[in-house]
N, CA, C and O atoms as a MOPAC input file, in Angstrom:
PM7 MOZYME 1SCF
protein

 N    -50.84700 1  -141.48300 1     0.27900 1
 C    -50.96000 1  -141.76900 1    -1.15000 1
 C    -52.41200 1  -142.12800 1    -1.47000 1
 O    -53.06400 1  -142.93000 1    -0.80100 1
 N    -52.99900 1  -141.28700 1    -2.84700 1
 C    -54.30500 1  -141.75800 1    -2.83200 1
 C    -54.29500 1  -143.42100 1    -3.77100 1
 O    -53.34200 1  -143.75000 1    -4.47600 1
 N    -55.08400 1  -143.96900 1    -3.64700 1
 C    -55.56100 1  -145.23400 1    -4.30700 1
 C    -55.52900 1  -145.03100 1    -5.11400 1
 O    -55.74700 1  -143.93400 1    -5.62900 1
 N    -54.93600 1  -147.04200 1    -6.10400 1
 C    -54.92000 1  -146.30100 1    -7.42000 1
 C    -55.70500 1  -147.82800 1    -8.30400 1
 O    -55.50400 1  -148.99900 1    -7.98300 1
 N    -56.33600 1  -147.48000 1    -9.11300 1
 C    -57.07700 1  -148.47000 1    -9.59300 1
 C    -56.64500 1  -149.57900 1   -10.59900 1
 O    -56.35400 1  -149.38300 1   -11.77900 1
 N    -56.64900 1  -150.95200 1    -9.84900 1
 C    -55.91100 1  -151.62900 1   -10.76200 1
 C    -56.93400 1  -152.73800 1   -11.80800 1
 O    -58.05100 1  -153.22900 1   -11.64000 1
 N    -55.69500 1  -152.83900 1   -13.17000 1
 C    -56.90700 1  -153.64400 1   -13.78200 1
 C    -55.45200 1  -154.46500 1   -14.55200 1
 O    -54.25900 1  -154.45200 1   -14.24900 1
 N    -56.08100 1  -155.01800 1   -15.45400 1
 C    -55.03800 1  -155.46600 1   -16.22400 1
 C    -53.81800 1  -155.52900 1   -16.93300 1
 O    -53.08800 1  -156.50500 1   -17.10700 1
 N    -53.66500 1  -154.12600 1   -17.40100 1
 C    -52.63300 1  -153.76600 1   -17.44600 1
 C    -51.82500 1  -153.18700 1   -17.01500 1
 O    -50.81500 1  -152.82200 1   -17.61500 1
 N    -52.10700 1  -152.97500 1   -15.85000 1
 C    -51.07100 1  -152.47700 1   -14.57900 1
 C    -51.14700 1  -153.34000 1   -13.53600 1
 O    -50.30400 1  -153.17400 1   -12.65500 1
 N    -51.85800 1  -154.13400 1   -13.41400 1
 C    -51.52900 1  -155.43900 1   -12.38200 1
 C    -50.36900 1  -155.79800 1   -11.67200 1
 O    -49.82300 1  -155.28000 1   -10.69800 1
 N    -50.01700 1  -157.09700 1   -12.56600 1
 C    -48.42700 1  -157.37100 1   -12.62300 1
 C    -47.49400 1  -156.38600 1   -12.27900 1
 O    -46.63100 1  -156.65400 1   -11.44400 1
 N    -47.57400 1  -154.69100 1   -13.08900 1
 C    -46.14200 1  -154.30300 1   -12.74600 1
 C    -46.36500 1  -153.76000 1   -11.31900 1
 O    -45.55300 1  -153.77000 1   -10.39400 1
 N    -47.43800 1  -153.35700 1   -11.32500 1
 C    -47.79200 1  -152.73700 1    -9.67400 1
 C    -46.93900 1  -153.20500 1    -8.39800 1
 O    -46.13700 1  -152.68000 1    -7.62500 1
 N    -47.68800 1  -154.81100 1    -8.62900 1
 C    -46.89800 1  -155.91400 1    -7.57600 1
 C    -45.55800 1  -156.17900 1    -7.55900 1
 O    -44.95300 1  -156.51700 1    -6.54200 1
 N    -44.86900 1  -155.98400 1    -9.07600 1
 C    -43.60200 1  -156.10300 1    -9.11700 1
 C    -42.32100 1  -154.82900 1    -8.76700 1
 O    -41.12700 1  -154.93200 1    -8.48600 1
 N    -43.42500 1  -153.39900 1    -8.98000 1
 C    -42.71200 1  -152.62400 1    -8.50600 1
 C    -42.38800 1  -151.78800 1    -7.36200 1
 O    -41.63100 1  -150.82000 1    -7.29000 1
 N    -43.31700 1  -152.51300 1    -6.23100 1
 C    -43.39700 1  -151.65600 1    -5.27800 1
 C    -43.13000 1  -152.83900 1    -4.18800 1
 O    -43.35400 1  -154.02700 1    -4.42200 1
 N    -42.67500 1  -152.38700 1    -3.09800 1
 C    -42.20800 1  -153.44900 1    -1.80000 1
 C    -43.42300 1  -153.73500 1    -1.14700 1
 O    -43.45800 1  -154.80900 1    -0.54700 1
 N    -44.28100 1  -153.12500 1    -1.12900 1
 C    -45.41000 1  -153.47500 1    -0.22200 1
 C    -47.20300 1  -153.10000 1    -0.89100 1
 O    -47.92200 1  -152.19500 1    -0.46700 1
 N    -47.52500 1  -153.99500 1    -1.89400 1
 C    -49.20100 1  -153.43000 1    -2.21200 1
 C    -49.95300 1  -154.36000 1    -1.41500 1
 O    -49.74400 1  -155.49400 1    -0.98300 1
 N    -51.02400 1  -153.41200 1    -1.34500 1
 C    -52.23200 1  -154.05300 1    -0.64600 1
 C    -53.42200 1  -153.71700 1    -1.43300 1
 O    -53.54600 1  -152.54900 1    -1.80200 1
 N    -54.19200 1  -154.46600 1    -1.69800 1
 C    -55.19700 1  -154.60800 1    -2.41900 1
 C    -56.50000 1  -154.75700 1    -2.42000 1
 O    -56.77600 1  -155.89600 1    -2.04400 1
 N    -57.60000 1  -154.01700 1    -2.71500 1
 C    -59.04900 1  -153.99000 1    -2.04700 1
 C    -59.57600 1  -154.52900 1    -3.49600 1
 O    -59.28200 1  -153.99900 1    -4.56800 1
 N    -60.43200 1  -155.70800 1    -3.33100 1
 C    -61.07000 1  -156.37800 1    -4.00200 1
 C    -62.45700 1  -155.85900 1    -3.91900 1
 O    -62.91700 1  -155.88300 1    -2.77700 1
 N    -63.23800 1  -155.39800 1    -4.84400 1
 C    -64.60100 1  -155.15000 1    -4.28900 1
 C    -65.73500 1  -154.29700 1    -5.45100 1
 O    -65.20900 1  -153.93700 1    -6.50300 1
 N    -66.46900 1  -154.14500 1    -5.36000 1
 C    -67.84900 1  -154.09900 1    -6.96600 1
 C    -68.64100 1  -153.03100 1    -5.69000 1
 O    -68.62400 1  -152.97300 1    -4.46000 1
 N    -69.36200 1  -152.21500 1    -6.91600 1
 C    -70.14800 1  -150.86400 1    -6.84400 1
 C    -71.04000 1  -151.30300 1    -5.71100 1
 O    -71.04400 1  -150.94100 1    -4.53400 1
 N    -72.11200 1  -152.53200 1    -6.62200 1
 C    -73.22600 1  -152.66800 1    -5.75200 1
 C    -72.84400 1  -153.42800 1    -4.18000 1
 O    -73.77800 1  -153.94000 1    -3.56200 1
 N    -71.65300 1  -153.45600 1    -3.68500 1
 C    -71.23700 1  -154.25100 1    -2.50500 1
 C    -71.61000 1  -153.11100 1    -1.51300 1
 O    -71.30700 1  -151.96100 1    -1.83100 1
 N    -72.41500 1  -153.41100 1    -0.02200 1
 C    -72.76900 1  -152.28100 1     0.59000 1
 C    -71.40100 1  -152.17300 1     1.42800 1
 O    -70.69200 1  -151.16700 1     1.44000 1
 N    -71.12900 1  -153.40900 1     2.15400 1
 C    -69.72000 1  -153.82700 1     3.13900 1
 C    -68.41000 1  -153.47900 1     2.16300 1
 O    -67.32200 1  -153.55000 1     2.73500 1
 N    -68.39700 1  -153.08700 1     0.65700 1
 C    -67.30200 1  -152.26100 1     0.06400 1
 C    -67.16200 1  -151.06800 1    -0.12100 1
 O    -66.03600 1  -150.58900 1    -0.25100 1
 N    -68.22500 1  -150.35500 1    -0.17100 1
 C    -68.48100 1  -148.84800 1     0.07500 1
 C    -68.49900 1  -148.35300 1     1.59900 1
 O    -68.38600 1  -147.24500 1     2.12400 1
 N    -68.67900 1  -149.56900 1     2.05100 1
 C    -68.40000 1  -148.90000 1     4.38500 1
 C    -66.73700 1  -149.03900 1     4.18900 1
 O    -66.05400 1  -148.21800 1     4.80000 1
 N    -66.22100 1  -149.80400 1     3.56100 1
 C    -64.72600 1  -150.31800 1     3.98800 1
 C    -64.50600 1  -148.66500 1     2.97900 1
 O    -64.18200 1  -147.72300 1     3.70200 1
 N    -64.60900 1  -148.43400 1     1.95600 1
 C    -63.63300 1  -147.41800 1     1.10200 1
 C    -63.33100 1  -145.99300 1     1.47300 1
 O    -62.53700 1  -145.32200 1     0.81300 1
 N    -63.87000 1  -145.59700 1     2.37500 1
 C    -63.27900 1  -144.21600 1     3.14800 1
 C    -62.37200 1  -144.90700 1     4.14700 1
 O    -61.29700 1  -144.31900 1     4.03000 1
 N    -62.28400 1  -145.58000 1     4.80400 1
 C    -61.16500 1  -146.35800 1     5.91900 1
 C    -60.14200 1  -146.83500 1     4.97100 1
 O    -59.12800 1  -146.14700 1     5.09200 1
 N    -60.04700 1  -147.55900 1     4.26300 1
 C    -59.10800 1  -147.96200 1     3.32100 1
 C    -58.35200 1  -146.04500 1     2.52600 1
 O    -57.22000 1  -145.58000 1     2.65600 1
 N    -59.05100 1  -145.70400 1     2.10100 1
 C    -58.81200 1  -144.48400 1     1.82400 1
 C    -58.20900 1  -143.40800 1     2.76900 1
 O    -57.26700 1  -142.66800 1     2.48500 1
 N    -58.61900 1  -143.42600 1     3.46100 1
 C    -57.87300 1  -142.92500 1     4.74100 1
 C    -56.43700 1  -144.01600 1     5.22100 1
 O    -55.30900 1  -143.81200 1     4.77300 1
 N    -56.64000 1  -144.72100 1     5.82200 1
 C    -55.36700 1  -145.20100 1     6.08100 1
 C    -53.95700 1  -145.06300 1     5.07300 1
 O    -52.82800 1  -144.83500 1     5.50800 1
 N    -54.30500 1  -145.25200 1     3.68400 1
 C    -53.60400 1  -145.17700 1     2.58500 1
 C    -52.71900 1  -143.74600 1     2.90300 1
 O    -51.51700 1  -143.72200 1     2.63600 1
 N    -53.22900 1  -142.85900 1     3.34400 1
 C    -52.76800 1  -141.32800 1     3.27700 1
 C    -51.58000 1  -141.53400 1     4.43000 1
 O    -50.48100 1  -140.98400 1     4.36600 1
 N    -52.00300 1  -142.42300 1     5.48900 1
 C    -51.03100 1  -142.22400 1     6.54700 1
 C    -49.61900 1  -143.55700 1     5.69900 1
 O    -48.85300 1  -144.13900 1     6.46700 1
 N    -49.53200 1  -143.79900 1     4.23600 1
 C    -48.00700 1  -144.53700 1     3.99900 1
 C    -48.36000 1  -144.72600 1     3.15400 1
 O    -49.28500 1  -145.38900 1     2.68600 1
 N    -47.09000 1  -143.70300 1     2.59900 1
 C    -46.95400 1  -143.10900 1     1.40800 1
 C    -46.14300 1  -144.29100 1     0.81700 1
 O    -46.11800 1  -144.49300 1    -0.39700 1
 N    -45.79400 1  -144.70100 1     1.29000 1
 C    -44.28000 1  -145.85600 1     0.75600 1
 C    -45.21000 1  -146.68300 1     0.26100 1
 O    -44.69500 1  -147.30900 1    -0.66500 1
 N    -46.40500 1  -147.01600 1     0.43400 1
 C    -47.42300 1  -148.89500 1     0.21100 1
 C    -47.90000 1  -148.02600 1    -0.69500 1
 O    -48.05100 1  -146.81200 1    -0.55900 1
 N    -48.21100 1  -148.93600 1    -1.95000 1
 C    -49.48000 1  -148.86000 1    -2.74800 1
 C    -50.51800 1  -149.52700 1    -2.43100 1
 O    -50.48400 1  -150.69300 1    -2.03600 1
 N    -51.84000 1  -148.64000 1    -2.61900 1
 C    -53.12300 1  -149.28900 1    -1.71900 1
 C    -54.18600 1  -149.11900 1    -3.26100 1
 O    -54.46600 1  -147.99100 1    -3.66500 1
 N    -54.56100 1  -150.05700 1    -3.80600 1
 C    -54.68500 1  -150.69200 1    -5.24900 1
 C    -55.96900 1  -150.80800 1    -4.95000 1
 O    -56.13300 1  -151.51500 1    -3.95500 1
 N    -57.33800 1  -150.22900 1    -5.60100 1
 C    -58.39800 1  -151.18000 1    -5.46700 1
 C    -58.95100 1  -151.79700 1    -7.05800 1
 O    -59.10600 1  -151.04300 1    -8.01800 1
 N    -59.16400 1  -153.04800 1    -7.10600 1
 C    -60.04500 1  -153.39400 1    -7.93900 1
 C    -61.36900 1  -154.23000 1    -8.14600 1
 O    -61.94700 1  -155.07100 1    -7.45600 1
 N    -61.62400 1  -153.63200 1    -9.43000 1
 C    -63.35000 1  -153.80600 1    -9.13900 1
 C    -63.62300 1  -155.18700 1   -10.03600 1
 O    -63.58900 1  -155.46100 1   -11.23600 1
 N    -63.95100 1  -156.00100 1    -8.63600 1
 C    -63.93500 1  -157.18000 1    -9.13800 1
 C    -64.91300 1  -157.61000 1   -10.47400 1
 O    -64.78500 1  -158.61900 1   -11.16700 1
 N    -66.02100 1  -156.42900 1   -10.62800 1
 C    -67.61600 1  -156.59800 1   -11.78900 1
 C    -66.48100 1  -156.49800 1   -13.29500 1
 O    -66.79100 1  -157.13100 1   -14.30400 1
 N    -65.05600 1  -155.55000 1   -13.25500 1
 C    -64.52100 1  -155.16200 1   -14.46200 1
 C    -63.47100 1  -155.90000 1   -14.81300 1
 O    -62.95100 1  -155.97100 1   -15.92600 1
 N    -63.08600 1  -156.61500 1   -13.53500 1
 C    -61.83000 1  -157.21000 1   -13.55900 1
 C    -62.12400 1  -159.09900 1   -13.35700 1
 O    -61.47200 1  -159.55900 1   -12.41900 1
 N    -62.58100 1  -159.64300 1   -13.75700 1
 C    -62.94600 1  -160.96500 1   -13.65000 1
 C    -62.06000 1  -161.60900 1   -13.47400 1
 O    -61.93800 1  -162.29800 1   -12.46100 1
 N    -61.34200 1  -161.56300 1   -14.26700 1
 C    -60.29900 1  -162.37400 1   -14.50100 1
 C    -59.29800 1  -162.34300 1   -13.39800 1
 O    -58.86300 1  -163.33300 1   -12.80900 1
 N    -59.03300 1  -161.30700 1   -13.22000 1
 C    -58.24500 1  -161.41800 1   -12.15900 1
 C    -58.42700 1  -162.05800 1   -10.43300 1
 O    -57.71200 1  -162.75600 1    -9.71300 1
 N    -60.11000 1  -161.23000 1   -10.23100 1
 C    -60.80500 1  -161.51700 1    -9.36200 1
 C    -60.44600 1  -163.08300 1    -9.23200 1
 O    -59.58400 1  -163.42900 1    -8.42400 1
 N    -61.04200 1  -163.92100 1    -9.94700 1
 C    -61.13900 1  -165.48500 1   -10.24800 1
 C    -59.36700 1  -165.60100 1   -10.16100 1
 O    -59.21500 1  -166.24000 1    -9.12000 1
 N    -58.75900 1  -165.47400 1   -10.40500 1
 C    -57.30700 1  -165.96800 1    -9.94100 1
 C    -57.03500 1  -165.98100 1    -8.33300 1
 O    -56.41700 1  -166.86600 1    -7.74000 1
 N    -57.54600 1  -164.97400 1    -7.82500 1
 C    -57.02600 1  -165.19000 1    -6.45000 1
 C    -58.35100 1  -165.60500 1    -5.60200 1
 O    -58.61500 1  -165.17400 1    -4.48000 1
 N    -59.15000 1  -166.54300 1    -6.36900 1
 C    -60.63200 1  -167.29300 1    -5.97400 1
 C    -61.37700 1  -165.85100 1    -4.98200 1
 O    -61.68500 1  -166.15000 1    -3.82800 1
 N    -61.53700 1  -164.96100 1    -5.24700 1
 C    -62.29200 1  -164.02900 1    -4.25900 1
 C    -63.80100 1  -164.55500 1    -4.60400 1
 O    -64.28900 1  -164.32000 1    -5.71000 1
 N    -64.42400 1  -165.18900 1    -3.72500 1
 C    -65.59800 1  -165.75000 1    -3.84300 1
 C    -66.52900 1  -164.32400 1    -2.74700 1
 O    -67.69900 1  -164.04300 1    -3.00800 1
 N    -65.92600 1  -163.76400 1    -1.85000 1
 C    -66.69000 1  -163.06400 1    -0.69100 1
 C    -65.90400 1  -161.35700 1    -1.02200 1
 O    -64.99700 1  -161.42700 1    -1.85200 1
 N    -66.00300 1  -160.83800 1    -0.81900 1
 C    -65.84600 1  -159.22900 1    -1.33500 1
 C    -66.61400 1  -158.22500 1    -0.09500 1
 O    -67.77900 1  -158.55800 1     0.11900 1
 N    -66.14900 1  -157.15900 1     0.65900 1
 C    -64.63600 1  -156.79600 1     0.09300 1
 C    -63.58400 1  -157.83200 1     0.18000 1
 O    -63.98300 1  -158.70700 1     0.94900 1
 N    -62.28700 1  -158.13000 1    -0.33200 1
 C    -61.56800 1  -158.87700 1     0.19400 1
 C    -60.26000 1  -158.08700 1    -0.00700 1
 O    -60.11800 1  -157.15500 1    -0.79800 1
 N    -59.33300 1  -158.58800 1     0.81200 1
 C    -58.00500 1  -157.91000 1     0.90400 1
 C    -57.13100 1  -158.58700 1     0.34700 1
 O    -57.61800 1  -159.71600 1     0.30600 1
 N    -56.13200 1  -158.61600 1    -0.11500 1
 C    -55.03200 1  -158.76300 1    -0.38800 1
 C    -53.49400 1  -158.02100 1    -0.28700 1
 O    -53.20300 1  -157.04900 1    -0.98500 1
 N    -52.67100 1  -158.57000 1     0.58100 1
 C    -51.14700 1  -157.92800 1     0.54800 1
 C    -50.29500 1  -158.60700 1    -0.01400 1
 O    -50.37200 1  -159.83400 1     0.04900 1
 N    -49.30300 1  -158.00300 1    -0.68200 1
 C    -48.07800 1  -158.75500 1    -0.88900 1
 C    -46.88800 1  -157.55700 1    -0.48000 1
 O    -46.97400 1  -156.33100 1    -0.55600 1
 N    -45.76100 1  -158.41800 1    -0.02200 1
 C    -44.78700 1  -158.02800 1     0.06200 1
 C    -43.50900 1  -158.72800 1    -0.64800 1
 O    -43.28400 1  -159.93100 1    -0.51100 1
 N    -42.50200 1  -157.65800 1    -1.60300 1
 C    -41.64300 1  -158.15300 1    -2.22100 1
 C    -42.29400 1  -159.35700 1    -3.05300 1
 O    -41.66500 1  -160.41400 1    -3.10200 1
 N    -43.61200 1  -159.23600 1    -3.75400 1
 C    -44.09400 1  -160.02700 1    -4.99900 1
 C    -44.14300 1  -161.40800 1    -3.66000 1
 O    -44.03200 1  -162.57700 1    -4.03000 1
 N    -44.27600 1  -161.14900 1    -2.51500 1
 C    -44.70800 1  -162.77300 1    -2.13600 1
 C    -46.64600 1  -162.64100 1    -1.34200 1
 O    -46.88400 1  -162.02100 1    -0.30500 1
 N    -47.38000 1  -163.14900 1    -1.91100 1
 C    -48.68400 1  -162.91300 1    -1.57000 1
 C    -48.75400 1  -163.53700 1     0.24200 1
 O    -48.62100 1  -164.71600 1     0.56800 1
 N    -49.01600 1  -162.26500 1     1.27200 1
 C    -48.79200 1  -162.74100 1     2.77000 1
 C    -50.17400 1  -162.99300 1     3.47000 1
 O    -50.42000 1  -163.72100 1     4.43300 1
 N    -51.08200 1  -162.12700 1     2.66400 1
 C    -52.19200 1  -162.06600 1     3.22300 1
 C    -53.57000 1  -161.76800 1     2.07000 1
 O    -53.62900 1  -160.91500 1     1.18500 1
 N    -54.63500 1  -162.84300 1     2.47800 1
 C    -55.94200 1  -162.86100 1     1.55300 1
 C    -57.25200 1  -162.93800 1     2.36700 1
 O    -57.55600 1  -164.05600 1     2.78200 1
 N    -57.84200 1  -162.19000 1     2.57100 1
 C    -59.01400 1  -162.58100 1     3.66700 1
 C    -60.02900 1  -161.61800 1     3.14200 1
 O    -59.74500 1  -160.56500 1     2.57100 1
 N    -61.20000 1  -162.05000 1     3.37500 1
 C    -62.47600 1  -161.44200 1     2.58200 1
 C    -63.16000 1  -160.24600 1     4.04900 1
 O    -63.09200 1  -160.73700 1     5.17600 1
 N    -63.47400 1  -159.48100 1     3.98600 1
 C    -64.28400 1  -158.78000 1     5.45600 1
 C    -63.80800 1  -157.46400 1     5.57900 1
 O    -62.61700 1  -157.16900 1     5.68000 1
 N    -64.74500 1  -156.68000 1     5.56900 1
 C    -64.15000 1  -155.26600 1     6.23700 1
 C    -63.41900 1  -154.82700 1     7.44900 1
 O    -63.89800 1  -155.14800 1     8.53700 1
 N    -62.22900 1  -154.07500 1     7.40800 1
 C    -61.52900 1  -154.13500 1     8.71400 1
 C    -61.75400 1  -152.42800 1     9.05300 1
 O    -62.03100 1  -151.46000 1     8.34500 1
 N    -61.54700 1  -152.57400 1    10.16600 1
 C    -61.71200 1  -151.27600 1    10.93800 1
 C    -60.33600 1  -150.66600 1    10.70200 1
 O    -59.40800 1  -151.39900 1    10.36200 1
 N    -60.14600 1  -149.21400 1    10.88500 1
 C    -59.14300 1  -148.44500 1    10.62800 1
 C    -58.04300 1  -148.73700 1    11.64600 1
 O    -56.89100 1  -148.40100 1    11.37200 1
 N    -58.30700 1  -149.30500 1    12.73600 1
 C    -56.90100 1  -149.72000 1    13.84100 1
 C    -56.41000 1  -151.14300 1    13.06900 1
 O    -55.21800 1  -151.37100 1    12.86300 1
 N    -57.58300 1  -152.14500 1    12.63700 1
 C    -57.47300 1  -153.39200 1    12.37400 1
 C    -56.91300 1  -153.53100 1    10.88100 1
 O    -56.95400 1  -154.65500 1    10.37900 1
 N    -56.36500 1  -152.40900 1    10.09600 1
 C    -55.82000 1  -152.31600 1     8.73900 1
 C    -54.42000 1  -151.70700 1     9.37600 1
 O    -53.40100 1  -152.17700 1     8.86800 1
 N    -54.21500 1  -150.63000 1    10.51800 1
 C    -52.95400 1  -150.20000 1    10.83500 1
 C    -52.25700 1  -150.97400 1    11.40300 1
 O    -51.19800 1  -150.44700 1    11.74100 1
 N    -52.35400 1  -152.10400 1    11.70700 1
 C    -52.00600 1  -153.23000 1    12.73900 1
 C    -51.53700 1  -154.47700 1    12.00800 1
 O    -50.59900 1  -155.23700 1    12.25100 1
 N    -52.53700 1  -154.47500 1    10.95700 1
 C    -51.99600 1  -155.30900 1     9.98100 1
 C    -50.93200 1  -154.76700 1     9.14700 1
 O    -50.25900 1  -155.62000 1     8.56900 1
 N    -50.56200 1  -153.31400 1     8.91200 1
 C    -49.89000 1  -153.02500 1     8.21600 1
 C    -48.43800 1  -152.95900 1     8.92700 1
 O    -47.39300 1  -153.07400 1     8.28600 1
 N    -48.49600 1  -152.75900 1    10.33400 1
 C    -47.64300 1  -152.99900 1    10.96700 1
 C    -46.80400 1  -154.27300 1    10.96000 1
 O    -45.59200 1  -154.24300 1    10.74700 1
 N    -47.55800 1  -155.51400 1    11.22500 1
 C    -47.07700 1  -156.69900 1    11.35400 1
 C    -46.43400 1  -156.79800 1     9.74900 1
 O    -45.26100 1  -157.13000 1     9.57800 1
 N    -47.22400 1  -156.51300 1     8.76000 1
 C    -45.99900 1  -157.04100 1     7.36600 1
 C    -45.20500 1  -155.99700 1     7.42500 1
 O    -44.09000 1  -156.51000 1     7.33900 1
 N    -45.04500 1  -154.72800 1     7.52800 1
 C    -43.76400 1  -153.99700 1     7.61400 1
 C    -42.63900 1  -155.19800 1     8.69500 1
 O    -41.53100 1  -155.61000 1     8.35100 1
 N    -43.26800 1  -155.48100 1     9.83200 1
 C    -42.20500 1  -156.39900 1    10.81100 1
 C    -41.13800 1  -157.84600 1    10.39400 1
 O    -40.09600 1  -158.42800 1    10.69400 1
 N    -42.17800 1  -157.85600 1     9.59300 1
 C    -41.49300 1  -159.63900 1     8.76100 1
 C    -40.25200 1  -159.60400 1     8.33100 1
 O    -39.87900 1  -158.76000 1     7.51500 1
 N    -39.47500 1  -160.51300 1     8.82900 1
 C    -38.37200 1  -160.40800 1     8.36600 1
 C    -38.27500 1  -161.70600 1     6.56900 1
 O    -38.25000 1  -162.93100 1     6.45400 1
 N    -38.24700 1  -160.29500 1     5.30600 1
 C    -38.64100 1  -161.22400 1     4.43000 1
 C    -37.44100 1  -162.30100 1     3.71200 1
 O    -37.52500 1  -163.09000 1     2.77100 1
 N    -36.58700 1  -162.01900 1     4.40600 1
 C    -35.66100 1  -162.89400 1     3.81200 1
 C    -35.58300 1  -164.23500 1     4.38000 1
 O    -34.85400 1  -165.06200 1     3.83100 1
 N    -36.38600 1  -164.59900 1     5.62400 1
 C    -36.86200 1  -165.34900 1     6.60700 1
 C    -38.36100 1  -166.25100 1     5.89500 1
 O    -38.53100 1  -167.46800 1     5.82400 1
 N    -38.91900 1  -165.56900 1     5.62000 1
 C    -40.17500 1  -166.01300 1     4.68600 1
 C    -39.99200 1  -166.89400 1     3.65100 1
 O    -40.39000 1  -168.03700 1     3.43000 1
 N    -38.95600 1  -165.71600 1     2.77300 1
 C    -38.51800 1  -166.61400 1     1.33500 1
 C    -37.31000 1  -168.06900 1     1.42900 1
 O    -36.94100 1  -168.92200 1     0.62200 1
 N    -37.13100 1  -167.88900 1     2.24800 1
 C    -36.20700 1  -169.00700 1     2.96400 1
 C    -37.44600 1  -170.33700 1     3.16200 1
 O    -37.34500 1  -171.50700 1     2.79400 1
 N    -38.51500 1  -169.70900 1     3.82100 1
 C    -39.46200 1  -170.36400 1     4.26600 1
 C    -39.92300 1  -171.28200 1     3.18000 1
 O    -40.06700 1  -172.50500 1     3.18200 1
 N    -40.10000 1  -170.46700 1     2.33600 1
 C    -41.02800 1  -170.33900 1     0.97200 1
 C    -40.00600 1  -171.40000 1     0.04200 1
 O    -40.46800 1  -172.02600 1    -0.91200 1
 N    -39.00100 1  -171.47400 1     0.33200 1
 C    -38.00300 1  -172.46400 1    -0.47500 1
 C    -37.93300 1  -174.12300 1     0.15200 1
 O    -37.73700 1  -175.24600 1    -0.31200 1
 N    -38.19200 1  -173.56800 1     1.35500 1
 C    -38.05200 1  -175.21300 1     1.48000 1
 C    -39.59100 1  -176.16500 1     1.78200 1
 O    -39.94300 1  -177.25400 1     2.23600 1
 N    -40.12600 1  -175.01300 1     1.23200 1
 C    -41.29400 1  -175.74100 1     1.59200 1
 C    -41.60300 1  -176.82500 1     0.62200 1
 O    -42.12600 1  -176.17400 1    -0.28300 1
 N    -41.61200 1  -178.30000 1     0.16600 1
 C    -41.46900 1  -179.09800 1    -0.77500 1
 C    -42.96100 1  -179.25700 1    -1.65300 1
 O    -44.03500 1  -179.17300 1    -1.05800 1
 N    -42.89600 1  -179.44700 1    -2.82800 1
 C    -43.47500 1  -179.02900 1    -4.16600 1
 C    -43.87500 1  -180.38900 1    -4.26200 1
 O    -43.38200 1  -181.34900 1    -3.67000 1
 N    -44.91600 1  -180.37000 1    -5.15000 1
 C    -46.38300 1  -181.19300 1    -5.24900 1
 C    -45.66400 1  -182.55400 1    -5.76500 1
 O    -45.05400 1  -182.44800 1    -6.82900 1
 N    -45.66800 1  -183.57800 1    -5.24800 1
 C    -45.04900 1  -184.94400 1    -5.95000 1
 C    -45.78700 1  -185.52400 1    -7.44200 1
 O    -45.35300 1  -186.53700 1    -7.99200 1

């Protein structure tokens, strides 16, 4: 599947409609976002099932600033609308298939279980 560019008004439903997006955070003039975007681009082709989302943090501020991306490229996954993974750095093409492996593995009904009892701010 090729990449598809997210901004504001496709945000939200993106995440809400698909079981598995992953997300490339990242701006024109970034040199370490233009090395990552043929690897990201490539991997995308090998699963078709994930949406592989990039947005450009220079157009998208707002959003950028919600999930504090202070360092770029940065990644983001969610699965089933639960955010699993956020980390800023270019990954190598084994080191994105590997990761994509392990959240396909999660057992998410195990997570959200997780995610429930975890107790809320006093």
């Amino acid at each position: 599947m090729a990449t598809v560019e997210l901004k504001k008004d496709n945000f939200q439903t993106t995440i809400e409609g698909n079981a598995i997006v992953i997300i490339d955070f990242w701006a024109s003039w970034c040199g370490p976002c233009q090395s990552f975007a043929p690897v990201y681009e490539s991997v995308s082709t090998n699963h078709a099932d994930i949406v592989f989302g990039k947005l450009d943090t220079e157009d998208q501020t707002e959003i950028a600033q919600s999930f504090q991306v202070r360092s770029i490229p940065t990644l983001v996954i969610f699965r089933d609308q639960v955010l699993l993974y956020s980390e800023a750095g270019a990954l190598s093409a084994a080191q994105l298939e590997d990761l994509i492996e392990k959240v396909r593995a999660l057992d998410m009904t195990e997570v959200k279980k997780g995610i429930e009892e975890v107790p809320g701010p006093s």
